[in-house]
C-alpha positions in Angstrom: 2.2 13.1 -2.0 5.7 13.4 -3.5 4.8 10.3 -6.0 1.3 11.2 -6.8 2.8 14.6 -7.9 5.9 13.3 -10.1 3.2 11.2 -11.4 0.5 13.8 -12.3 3.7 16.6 -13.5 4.7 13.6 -16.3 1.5 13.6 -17.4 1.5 14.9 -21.1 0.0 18.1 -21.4 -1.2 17.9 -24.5 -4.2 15.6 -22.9 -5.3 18.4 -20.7 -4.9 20.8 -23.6 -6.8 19.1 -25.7 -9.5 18.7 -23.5 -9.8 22.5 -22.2 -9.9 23.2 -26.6 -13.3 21.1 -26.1 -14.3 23.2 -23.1 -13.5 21.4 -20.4 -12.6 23.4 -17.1 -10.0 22.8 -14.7 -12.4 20.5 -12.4 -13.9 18.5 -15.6 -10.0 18.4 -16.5 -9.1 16.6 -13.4 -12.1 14.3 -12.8 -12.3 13.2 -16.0 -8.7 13.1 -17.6 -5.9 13.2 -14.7 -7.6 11.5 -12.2 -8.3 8.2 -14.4 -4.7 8.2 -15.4 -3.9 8.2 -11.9 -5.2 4.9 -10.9 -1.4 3.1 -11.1 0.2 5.7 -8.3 -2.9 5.5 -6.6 -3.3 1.9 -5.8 0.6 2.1 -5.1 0.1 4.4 -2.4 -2.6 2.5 -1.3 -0.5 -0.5 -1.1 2.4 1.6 0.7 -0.3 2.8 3.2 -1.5 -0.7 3.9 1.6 -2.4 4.5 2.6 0.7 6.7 -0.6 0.2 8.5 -0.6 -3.4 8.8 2.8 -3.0 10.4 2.2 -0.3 12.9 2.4 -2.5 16.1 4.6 -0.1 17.8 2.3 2.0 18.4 0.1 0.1 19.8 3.1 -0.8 22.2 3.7 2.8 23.8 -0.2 3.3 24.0 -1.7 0.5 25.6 1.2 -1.2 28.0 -1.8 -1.1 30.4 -4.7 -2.5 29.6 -4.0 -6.2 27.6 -7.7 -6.0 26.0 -6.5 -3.2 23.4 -3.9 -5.5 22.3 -4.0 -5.1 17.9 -3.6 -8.2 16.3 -0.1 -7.4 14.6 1.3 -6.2 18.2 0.4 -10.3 19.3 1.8 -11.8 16.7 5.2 -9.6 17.4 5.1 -10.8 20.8 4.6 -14.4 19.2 7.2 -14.0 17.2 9.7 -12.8 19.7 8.6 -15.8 22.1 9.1 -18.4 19.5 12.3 -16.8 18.6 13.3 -17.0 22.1 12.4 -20.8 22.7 14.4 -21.6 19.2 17.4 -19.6 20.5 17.1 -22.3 23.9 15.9 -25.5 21.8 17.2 -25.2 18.3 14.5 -26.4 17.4 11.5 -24.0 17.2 11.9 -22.2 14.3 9.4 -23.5 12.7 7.0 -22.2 14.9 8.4 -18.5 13.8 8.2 -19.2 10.2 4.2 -19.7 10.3 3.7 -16.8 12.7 5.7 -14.6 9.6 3.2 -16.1 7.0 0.2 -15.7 9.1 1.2 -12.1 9.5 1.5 -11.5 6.2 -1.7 -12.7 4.9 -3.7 -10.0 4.8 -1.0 -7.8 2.9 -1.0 -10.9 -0.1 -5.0 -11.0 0.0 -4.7 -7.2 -0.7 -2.2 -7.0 -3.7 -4.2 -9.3 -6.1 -7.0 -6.5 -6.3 -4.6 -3.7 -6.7 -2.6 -5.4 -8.9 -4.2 -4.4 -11.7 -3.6 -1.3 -11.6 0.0 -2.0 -11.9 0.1 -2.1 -15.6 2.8 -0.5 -17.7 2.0 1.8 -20.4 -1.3 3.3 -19.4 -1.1 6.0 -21.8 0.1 3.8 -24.9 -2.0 5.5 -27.4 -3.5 8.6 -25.4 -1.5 11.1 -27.3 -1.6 10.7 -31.1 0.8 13.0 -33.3 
């Protein structure tokens, strides 16, 4: 919330002005002036949210420790992980094992980034405000 509102509060004000000089009201305003400008903080967040999500699997160890059948796919491929990590610490050897349960696990994240990516663009507002 804190980013989305930095974001919206360096907004020029003269876009919002210039709008409510047409007639626009505060809702028309927002839906059709701030909230398109928004779309850079707003995939952002989405792509915070995501990755936050994506690697929640600690809840999903205090929860469930009894039944194995609500086991989430990201709390598996921790206990992967920490298995192959613990056969490389006793062979040497396995680490390679660990290396493609990290890129497995991160796959989903890098399928999500290209369609949020281009919303990532610098200078949105290049050219919004004349004067």
């Amino acid at each position: 919330m804190i980013l989305i509102k930095t974001y919206i509060e360096q907004l020029p004000p003269a876009l919002e002005e210039s709008a409510s000089l047409d007639g626009a009201g505060y809702l028309t305003c927002f839906c059709k002036i701030v909230l398109p400008l928004c779309k850079p903080i707003i995939a952002t967040v989405v792509v915070f949210v995501a990755v936050g999500q994506w690697n929640s699997w600690f809840d999903n160890h205090i929860y469930t420790r009894a039944n194995e059948n609500l086991t989430t796919l990201q709390y598996l491929l921790y206990n992967y992980l920490n298995e192959a990590q613990r056969l490389a610490e006793q062979l040497k050897n396995a680490s390679s094992g660990a290396d493609m349960t990290q890129a497995m696990a991160s796959l989903p994240i890098f399928a999500l980034y290209p369609f949020m990516q281009k919303y990532f663009s610098k200078g949105i507002m290049v050219g919004a405000v004349k004067g």
